[in-house]
N, CA and C of each residue as an Amber inpcrd file, in Angstrom:
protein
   696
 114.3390000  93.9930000  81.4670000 114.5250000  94.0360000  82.9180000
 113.7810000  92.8770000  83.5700000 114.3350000  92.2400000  84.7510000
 113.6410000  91.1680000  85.6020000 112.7130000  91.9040000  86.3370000
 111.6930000  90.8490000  86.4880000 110.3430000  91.0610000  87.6330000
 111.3300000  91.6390000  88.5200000 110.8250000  93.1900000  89.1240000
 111.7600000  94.0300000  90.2520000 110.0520000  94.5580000  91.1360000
 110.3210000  94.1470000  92.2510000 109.8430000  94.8740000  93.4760000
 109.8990000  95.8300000  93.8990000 109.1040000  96.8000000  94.2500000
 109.4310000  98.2680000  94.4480000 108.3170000  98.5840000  95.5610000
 108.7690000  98.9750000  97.3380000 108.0940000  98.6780000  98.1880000
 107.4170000 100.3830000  98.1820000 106.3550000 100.6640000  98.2760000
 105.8000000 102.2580000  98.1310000 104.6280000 102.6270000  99.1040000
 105.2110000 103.9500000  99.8090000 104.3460000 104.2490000 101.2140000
 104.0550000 105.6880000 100.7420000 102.4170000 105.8070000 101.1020000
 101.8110000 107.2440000 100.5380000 101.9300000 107.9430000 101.5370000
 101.5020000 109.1000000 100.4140000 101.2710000 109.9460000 101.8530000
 100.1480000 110.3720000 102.9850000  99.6160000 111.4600000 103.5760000
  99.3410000 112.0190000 104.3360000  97.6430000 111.8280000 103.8540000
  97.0670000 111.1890000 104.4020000  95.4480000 110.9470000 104.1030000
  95.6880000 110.1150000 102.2360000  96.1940000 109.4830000 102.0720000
  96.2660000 108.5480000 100.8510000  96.5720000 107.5750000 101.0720000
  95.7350000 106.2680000 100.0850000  96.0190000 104.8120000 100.3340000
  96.8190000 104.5400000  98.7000000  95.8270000 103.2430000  98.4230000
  96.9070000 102.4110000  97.2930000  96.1190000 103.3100000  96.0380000
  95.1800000 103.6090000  96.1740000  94.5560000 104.1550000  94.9640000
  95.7420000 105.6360000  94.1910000  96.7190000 105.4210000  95.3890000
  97.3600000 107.1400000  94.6610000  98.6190000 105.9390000  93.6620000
  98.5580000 105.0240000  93.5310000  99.3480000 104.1650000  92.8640000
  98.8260000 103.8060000  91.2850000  97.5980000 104.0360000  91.6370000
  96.4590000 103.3720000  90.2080000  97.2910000 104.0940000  88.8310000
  97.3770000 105.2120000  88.7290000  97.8090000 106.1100000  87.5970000
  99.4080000 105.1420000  87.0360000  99.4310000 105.4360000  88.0550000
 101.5470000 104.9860000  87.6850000 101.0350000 104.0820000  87.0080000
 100.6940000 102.8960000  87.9740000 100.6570000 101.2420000  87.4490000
 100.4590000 100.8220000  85.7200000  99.4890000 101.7600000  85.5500000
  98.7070000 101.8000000  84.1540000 100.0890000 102.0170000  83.3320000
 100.8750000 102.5720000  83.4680000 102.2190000 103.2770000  82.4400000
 103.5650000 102.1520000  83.0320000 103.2970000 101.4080000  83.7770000
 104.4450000 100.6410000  84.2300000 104.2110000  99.3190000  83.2170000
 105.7540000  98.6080000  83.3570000 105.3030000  97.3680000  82.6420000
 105.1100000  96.6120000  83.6390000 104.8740000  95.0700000  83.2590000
 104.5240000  94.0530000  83.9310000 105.2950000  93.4270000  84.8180000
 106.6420000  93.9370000  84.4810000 107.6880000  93.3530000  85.3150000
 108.5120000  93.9210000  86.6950000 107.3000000  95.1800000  86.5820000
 107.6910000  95.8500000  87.9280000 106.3940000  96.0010000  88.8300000
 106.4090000  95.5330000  90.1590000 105.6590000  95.4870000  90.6760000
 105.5980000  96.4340000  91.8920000 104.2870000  97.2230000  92.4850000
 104.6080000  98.2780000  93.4200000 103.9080000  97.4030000  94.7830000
 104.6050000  97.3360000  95.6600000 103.6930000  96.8570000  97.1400000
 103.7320000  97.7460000  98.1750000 102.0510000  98.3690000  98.5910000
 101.9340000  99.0880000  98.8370000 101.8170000  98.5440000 100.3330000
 102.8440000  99.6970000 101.6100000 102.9760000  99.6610000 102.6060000
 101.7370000 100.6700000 103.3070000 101.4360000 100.0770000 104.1590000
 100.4190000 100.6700000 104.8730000 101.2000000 101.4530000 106.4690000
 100.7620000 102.3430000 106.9970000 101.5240000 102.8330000 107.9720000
 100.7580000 102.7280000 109.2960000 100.7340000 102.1740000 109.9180000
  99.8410000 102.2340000 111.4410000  99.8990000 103.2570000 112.1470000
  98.3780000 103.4350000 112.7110000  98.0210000 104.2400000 113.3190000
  98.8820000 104.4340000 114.5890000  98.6810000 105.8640000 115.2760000
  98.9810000 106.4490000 116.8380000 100.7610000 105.7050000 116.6870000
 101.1620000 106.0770000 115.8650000 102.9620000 105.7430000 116.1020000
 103.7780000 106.4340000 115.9850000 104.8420000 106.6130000 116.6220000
 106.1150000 107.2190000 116.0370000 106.5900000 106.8430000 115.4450000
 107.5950000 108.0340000 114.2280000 108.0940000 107.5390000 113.5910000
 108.7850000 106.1860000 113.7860000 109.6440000 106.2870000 114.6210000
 110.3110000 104.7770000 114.8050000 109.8680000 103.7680000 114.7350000
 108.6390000 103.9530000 115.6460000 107.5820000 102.5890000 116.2690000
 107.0070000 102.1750000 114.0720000 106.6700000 103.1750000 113.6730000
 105.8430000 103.2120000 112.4880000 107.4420000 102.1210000 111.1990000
 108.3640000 102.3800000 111.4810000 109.5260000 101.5680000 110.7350000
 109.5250000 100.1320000 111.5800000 109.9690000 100.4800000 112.8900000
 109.8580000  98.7100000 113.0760000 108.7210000  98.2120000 112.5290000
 107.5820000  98.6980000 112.4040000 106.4940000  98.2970000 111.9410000
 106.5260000  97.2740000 110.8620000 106.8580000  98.0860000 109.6680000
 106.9950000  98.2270000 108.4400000 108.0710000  97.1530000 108.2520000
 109.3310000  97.3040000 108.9490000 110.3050000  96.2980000 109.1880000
 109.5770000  94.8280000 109.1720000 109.1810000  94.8200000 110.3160000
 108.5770000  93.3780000 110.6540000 107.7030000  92.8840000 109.2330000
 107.1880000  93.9300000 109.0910000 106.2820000  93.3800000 107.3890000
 106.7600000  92.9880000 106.0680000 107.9990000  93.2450000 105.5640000
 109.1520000  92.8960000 104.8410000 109.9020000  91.9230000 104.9810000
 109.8320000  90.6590000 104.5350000 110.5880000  90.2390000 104.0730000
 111.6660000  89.9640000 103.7940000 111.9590000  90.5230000 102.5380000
 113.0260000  90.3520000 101.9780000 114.0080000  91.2260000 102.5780000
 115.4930000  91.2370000 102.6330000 116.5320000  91.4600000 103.0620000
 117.0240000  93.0060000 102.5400000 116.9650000  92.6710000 101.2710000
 116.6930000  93.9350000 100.8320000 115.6480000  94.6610000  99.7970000
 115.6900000  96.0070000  99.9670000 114.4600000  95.9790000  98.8340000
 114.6630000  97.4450000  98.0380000 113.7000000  97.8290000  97.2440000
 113.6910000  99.0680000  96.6930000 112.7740000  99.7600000  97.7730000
 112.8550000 101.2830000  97.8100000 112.0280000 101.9740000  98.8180000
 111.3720000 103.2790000  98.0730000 110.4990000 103.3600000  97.8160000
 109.4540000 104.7270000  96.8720000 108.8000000 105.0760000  98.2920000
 108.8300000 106.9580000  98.4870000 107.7880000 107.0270000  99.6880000
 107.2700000 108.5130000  98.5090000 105.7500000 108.6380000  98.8580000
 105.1730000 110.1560000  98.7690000 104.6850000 110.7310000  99.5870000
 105.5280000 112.1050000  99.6800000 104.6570000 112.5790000 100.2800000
 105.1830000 112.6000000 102.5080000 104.3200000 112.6230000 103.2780000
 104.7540000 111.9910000 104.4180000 105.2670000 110.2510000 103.6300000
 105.0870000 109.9300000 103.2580000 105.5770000 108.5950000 103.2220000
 106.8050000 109.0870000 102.4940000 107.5280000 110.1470000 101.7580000
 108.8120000 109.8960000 101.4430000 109.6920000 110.3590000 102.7920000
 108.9950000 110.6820000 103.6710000 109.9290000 111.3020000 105.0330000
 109.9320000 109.6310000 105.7390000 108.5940000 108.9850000 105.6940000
 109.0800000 107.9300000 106.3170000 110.0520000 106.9520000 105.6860000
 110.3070000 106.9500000 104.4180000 110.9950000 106.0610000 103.1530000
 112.0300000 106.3990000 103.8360000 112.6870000 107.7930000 103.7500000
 114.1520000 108.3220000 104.2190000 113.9300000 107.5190000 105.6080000
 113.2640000 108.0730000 106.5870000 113.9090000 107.9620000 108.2320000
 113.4710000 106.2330000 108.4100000 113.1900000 105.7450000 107.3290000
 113.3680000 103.8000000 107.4250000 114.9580000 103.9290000 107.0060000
 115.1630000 104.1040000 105.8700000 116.4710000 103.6550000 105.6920000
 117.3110000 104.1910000 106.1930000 117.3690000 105.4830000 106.8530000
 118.1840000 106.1000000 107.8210000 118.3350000 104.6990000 109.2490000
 117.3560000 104.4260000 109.5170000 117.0740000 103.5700000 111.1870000
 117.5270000 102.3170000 110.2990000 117.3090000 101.6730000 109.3010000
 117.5070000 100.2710000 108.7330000 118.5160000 100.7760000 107.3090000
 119.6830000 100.9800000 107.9040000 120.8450000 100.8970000 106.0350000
 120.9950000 100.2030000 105.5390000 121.0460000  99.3400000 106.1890000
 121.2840000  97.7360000 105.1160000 120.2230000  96.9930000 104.6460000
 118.6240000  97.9860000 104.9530000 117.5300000  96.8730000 104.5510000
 117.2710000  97.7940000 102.9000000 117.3090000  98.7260000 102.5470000
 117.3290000  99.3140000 101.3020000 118.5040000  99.5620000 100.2320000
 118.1190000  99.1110000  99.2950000 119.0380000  99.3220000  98.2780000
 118.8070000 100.5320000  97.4240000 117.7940000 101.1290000  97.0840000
 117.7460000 102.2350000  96.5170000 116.7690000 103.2090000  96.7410000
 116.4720000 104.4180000  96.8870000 115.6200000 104.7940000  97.6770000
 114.9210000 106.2670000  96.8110000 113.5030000 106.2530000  97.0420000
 113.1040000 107.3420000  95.9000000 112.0270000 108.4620000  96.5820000
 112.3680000 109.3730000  96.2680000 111.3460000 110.0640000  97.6880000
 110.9960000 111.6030000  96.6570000 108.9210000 111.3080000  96.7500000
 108.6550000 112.0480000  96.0640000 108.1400000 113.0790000  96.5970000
 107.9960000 114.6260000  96.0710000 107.4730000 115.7370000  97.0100000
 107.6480000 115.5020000  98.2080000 108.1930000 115.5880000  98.9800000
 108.9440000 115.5950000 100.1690000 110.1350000 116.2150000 100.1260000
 110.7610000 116.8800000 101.3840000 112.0500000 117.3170000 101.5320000
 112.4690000 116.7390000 103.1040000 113.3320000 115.6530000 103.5270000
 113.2110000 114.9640000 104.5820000 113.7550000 116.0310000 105.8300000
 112.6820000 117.0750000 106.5480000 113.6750000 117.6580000 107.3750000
 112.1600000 118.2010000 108.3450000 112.7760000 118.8730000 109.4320000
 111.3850000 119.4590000 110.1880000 110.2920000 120.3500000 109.4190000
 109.4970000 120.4660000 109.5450000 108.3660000 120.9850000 109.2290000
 108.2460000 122.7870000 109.5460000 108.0770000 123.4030000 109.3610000
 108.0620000 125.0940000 109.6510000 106.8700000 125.1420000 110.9330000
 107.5300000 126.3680000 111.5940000 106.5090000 126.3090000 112.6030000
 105.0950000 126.6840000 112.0280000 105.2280000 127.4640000 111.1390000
 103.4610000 127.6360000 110.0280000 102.4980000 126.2570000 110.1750000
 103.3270000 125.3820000 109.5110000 102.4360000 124.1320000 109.6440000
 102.6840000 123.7780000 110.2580000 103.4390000 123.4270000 111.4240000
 103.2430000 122.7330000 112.4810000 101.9440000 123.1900000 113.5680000
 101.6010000 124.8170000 113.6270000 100.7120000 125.3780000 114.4330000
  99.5070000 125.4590000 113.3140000  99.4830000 125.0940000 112.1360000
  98.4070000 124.7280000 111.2680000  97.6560000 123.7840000 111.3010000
  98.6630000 122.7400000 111.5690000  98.2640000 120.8980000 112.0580000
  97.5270000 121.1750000 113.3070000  97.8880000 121.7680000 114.4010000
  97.2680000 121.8250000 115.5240000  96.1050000 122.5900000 115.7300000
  95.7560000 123.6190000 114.7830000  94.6970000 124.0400000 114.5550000
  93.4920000 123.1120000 114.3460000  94.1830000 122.5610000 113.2320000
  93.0340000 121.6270000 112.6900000  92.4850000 120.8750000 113.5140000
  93.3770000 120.0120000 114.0990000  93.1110000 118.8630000 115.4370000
  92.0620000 119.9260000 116.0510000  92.6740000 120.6500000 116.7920000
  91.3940000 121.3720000 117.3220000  89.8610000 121.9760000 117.1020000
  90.1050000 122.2500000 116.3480000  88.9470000 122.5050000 115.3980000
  88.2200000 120.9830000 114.7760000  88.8550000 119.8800000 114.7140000
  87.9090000 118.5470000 114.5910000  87.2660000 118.5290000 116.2040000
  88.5240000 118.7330000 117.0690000  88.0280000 118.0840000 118.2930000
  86.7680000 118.7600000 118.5000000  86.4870000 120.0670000 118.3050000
  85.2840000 120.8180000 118.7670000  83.9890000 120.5820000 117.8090000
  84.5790000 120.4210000 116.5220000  83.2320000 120.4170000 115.6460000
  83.0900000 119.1400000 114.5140000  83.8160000 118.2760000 114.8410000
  84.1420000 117.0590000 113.8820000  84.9140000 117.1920000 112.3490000
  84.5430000 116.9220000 111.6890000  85.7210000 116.4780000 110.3500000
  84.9120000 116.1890000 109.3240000  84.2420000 117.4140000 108.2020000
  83.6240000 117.0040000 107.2920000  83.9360000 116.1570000 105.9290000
  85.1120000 116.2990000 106.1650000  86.1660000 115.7690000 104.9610000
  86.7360000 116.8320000 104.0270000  88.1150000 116.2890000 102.9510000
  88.9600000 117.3980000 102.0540000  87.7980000 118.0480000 101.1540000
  87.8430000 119.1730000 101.7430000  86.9690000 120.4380000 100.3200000
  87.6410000 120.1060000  99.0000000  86.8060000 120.4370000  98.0090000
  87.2760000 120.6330000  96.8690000  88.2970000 121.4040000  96.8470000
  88.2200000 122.8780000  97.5830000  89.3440000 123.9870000  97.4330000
  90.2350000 123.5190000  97.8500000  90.6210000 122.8700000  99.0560000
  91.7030000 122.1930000  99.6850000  92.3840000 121.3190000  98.7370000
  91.1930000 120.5330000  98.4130000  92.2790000 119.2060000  97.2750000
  92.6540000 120.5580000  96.1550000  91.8610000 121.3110000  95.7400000
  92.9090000 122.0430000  94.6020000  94.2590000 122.5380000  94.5800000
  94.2510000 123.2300000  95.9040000  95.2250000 123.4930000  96.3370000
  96.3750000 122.6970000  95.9420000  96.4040000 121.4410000  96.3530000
  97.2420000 120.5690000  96.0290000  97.6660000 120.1390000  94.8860000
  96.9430000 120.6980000  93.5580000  97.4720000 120.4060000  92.3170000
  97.4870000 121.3730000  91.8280000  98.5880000 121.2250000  90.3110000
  98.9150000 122.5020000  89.7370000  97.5540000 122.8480000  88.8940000
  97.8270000 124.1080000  88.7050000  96.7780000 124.6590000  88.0150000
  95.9470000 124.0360000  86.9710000  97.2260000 123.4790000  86.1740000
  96.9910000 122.3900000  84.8120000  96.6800000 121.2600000  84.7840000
  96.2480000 120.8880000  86.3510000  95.5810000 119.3920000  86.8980000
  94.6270000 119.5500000  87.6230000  93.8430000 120.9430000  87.9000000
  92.8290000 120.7020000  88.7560000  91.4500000 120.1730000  87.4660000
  91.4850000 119.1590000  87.7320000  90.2980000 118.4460000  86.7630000
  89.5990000 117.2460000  87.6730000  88.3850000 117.6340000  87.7830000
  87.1990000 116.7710000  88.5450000  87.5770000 115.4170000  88.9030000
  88.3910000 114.5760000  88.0810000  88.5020000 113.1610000  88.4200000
  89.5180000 113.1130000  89.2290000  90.2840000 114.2770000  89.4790000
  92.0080000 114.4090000  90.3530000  91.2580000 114.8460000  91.4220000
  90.7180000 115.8200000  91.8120000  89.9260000 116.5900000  92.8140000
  88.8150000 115.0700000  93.4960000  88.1760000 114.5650000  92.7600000
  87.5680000 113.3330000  93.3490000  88.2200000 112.4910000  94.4000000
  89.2390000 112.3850000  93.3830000  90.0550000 110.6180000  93.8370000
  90.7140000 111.0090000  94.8890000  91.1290000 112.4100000  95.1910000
  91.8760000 113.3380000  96.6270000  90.7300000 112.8610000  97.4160000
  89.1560000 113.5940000  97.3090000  88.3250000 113.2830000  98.4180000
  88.2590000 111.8030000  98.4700000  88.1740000 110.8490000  97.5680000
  87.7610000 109.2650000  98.1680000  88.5360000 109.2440000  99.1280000
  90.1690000 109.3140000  99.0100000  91.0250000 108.7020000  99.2860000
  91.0110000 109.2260000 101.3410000  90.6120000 110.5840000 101.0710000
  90.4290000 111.2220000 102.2300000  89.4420000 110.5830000 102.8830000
  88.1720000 110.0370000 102.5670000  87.3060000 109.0660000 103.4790000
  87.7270000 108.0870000 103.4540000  88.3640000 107.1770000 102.3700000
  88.4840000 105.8110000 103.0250000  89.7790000 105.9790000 103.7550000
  90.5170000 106.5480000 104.3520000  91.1350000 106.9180000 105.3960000
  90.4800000 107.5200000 106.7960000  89.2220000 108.3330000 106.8510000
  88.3730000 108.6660000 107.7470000  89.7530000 109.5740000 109.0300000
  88.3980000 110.0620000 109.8150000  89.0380000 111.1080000 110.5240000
  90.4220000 110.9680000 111.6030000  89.9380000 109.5240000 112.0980000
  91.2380000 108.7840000 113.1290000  92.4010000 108.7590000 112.6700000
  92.2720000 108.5520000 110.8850000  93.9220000 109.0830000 110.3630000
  93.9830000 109.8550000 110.4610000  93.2000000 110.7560000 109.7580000
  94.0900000 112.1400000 109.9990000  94.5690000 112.8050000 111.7540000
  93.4720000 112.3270000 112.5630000  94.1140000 112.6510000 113.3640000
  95.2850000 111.7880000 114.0590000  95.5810000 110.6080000 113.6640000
  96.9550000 110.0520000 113.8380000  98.1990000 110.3660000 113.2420000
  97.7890000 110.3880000 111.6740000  99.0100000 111.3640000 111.1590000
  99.4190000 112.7010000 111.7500000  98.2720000 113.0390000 112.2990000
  98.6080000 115.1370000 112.4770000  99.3900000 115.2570000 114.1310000
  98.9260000 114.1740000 114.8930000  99.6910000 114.3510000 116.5170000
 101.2350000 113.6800000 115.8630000 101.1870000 112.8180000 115.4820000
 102.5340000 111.5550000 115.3600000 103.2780000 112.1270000 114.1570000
 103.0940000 112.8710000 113.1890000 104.2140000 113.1400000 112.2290000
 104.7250000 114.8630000 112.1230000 104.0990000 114.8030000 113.1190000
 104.5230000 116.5850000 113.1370000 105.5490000 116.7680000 112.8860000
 106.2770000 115.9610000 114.2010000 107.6650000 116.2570000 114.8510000
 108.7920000 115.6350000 113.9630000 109.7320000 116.2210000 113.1770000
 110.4600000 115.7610000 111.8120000 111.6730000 116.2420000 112.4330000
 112.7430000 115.1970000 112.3790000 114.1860000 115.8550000 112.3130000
 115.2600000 116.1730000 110.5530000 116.0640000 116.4350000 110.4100000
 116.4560000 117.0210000 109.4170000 117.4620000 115.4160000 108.9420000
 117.3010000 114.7820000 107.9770000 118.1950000 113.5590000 107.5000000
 118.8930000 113.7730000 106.9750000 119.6440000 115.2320000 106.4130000
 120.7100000 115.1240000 105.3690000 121.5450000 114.0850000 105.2810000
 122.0430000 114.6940000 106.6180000 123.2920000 114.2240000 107.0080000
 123.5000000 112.5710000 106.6450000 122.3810000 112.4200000 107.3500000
 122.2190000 110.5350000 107.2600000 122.1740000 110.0520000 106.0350000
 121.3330000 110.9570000 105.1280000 121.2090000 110.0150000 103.9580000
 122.2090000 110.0050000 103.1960000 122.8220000 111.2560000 103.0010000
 124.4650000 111.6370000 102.8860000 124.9770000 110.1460000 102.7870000
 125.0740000 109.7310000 103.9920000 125.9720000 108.5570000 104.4190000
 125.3920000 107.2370000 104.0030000 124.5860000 107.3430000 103.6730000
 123.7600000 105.6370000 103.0490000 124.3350000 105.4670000 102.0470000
 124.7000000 106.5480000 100.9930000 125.5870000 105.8510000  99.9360000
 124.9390000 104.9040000  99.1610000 123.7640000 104.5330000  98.7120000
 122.9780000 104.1530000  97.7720000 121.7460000 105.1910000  96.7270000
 121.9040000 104.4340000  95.5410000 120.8910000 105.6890000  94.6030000
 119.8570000 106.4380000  95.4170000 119.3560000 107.5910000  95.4370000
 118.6840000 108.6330000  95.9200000 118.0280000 108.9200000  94.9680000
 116.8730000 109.2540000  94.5320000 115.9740000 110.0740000  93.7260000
 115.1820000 111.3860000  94.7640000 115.0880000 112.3010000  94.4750000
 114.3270000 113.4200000  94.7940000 113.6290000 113.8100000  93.9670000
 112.3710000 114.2030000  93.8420000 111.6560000 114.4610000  92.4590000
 110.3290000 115.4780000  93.0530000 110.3210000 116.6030000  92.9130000
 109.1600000 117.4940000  93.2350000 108.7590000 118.7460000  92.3200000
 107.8720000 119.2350000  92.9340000 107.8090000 120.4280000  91.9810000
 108.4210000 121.8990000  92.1950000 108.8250000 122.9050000  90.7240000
 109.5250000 123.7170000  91.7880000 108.7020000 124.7170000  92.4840000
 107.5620000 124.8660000  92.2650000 107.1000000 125.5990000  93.3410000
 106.4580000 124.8050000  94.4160000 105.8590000 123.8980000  94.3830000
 105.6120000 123.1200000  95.7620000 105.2400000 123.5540000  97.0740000
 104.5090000 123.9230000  97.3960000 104.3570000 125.2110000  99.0380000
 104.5660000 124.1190000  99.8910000 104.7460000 123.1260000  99.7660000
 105.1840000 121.5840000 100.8740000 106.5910000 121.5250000 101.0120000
 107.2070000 121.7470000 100.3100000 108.2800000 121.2400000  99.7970000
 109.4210000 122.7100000 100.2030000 110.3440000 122.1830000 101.0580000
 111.5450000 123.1890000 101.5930000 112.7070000 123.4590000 100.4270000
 112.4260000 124.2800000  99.2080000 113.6660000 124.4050000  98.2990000
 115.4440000 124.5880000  98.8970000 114.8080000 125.0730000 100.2870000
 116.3130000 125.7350000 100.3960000 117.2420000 124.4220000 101.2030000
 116.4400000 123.8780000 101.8410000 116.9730000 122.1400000 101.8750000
 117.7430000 121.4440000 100.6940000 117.5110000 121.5120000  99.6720000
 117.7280000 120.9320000  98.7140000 118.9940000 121.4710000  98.0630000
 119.4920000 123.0660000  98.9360000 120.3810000 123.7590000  98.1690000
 121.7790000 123.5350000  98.8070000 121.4200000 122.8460000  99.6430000
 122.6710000 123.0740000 100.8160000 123.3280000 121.3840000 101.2350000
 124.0540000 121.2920000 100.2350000 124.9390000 119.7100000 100.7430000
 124.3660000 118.6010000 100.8250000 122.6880000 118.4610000  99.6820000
 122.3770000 117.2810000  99.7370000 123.0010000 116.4810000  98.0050000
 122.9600000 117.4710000  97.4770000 123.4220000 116.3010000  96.0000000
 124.6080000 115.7890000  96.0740000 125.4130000 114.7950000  95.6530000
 126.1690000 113.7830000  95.5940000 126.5720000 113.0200000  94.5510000
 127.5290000 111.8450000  94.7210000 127.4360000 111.3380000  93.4600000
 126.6840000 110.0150000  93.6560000 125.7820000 110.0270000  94.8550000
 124.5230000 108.9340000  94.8170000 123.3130000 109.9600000  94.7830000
 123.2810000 110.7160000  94.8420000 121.4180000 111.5410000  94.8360000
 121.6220000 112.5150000  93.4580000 120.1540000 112.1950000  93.3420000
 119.8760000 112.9160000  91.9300000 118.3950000 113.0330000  92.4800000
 118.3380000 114.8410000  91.7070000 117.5590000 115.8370000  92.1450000
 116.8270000 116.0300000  90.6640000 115.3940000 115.8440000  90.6220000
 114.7140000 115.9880000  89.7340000 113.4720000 117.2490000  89.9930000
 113.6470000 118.4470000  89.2590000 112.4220000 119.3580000  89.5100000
 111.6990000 119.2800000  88.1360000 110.0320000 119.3840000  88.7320000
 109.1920000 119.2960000  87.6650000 108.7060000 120.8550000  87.6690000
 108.2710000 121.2240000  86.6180000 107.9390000 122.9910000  86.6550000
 106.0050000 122.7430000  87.3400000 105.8980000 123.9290000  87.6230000
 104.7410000 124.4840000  88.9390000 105.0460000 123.9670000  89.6220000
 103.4100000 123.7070000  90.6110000 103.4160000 123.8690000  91.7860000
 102.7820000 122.4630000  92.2910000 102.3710000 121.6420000  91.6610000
 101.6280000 120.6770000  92.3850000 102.0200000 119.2750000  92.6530000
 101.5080000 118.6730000  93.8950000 102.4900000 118.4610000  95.0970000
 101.8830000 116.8730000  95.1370000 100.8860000 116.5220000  94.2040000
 100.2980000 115.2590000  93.8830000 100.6690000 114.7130000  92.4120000
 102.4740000 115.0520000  92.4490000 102.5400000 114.3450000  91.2760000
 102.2730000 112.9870000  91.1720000 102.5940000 111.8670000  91.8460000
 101.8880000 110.4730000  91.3820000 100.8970000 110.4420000  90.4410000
  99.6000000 111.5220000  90.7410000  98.1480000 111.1710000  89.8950000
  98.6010000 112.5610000  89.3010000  99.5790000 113.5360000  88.8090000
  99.2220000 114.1740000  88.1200000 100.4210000 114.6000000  86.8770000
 101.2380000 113.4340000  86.9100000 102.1750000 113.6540000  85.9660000
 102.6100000 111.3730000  86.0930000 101.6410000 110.7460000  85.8870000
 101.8430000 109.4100000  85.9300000 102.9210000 109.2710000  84.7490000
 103.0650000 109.1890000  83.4130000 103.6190000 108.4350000  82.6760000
 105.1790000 109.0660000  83.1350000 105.2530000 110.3760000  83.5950000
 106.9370000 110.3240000  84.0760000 107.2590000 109.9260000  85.0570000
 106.6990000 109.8080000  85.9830000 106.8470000 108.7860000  87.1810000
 106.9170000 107.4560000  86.7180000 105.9860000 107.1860000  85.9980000
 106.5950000 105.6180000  85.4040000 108.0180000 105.2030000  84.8610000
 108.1690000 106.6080000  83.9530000 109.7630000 106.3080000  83.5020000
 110.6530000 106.9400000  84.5520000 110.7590000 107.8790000  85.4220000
 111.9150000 107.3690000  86.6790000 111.8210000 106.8480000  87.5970000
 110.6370000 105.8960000  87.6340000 110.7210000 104.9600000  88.3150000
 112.2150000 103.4970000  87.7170000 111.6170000 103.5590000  86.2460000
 112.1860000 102.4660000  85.3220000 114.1560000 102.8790000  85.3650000
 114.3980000 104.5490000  85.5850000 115.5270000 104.7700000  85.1160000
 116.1600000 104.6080000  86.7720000 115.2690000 104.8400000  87.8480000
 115.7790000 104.6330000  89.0230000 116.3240000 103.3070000  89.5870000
 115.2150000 102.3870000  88.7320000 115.5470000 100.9570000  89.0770000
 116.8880000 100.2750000  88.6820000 117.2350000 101.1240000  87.3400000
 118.4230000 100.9490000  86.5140000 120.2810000 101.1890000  87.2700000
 119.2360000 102.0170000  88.4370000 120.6670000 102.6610000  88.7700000
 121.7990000 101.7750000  89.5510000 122.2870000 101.7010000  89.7710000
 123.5160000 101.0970000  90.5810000 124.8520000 101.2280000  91.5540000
């Protein structure tokens, strides 16, 4: 395979470090460039963003996480700037009112008493049972300070509000990857049941529950990354 570009936006309190694992299992000829998302934006405002920072005409698009909702609603707003598009733990659609009045809790509860940073229990939460191991649970909290509290509270006002993309991505008509876990408590199964597969999207479930596959299942992410790139 030729040197291939592959543009990749994390998620929700994560920087480039949630990339480190993959990289190690990738070859040399694929490269990941990691998009950063600006603060206090809307979605939209947060794609022109991203737009303006790109380059090239077209590209590959990897999002995790909130970043696979923004991966989708870029190439939804820009069709002709992506050629293939891969969106991990994520399901691109509104959010349940649970977490939406969960998010707003929190905000509130910083506003009154500040933001000590992700608990251990919290980051566990987020991985499957068979990955809660000290160096996964760590690299959750770094990643959570060197992001500091202003993200989170920029992500939590500005990405609440999610509309539903089936439809749209439906219509892009280029390779699709979906790849999550099947239990996932993030992740909307019943989205997934209703008129999104195609003969451009392909639906990949990994067994449990945890919702940080990047750092917790790297060497298969490396290979559908490799089989995604393949596609056409």
């Amino acid at each position: 395979m030729k040197r291939v570009k592959v543009y990749v936006i994390a998620g929700t309190m994560c920087n480039e470090k949630i990339w480190l694992a993959v990289k190690a299992h990738l070859g040399p000829n694929i490269e990941l460039k990691h998009l950063v998302l600006p603060k206090n934006k809307s979605f939209d405002e947060m794609c022109v963003h991203l737009n303006k920072s790109i380059p090239e005409q077209k590209i590959n698009l990897l999002g995790f996480s909130l970043g696979g909702y923004v991966a989708a609603y870029f190439s939804v707003l820009f069709p002709s700037k992506v050629s293939k598009l891969f969106i991990v733990s994520n399901s691109p659609t509104t959010l349940p009112e649970t977490e939406r009045q969960q998010r707003r809790q929190v905000l509130a509860f910083i506003e009154r008493f500040g933001y000590s940073g992700l608990s251990p229990k919290m980051a566990k939460s987020l991985l499957d049972a068979t990955s809660q191991q000290a160096e996964l649970i760590e690299l959750l909290q770094a990643m959570d300070r060197d992001q500091g509290v202003e993200e989170l509270i920029s992500q939590y006002k500005y990405t609440s509000q999610r509309s539903c993309l089936k439809a749209c991505l439906r219509a892009l008509q280029i390779p699709i990857l979906f790849w999550f876990s099947h239990t996932d408590s993030l992740i909307d199964r019943q989205w997934f049941l209703t008129g999104i597969e195609g003969a451009f999207v392909n639906i990949i479930i990994e067994k449990g529950q945890g919702h940080m596959l990047p750092i917790e299942k790297p060497k298969t992410f490396a290979r559908l990354i490799e089989e995604w790139l393949l596609k056409s």
